[in-house]
C-alpha positions as CSV (number, residue, x, y, z in Angstrom):
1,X,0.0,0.0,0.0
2,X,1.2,3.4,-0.8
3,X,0.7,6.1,1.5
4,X,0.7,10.1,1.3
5,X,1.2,11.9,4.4
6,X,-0.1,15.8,3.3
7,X,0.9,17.3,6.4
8,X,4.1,17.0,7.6
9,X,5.8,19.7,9.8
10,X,8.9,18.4,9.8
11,X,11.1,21.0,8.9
12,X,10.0,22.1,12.5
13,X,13.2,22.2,15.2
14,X,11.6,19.0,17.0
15,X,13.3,17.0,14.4
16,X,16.6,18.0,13.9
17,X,18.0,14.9,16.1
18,X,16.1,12.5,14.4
19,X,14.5,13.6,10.7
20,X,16.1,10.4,9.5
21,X,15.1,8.1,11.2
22,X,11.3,9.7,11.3
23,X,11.8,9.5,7.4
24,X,12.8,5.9,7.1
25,X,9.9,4.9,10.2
26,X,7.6,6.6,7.6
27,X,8.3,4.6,4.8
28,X,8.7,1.4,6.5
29,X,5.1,2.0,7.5
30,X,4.4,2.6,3.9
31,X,4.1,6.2,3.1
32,X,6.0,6.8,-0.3
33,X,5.3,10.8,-0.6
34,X,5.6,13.7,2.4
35,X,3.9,17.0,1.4
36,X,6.3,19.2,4.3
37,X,4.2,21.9,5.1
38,X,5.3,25.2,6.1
39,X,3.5,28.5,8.0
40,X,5.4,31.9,7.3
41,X,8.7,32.4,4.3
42,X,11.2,30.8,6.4
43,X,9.6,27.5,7.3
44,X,8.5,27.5,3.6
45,X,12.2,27.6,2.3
46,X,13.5,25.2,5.3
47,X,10.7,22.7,4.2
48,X,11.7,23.3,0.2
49,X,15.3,22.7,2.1
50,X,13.9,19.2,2.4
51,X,13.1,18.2,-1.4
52,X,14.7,15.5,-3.0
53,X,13.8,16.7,-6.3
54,X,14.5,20.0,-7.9
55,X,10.9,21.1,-7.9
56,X,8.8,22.2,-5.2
57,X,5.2,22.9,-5.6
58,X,3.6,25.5,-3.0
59,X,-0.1,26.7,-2.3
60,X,-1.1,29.2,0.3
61,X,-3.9,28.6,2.0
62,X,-5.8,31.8,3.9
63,X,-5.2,31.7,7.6
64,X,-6.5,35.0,8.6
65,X,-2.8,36.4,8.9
66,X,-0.7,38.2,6.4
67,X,1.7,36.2,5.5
């Protein structure tokens, strides 16, 4: 079975120790694409940080902030 997980944080600080191995528990479970989400510029370009491809596709969604 593959799974998509559409709403990873994990270019959030929790995870600096142990993105790998969050990665590899991931797809051991199944999940063969992460969407990395993002909330303001700088967690947007630290999650594009996390890309394995050369492409990134973004949409903003409205929160009620200006972002």
């Amino acid at each position: 079975m593959n799974l998509v997980d559409i709403g990873a944080n994990l270019s959030h600080e929790s995870f600096v120790d142990d993105l790998d191995e969050v990665v590899s528990a991931a797809q051991a479970a199944g999940v063969s694409h992460i969407i990395v989400t993002g909330t303001d510029q700088n967690s947007n370009e630290a999650a594009m940080s996390l890309s394995p491809v050369s492409y990134t596709h973004l949409r903003a969604h409205e929160t009620g902030r200006n972002l």
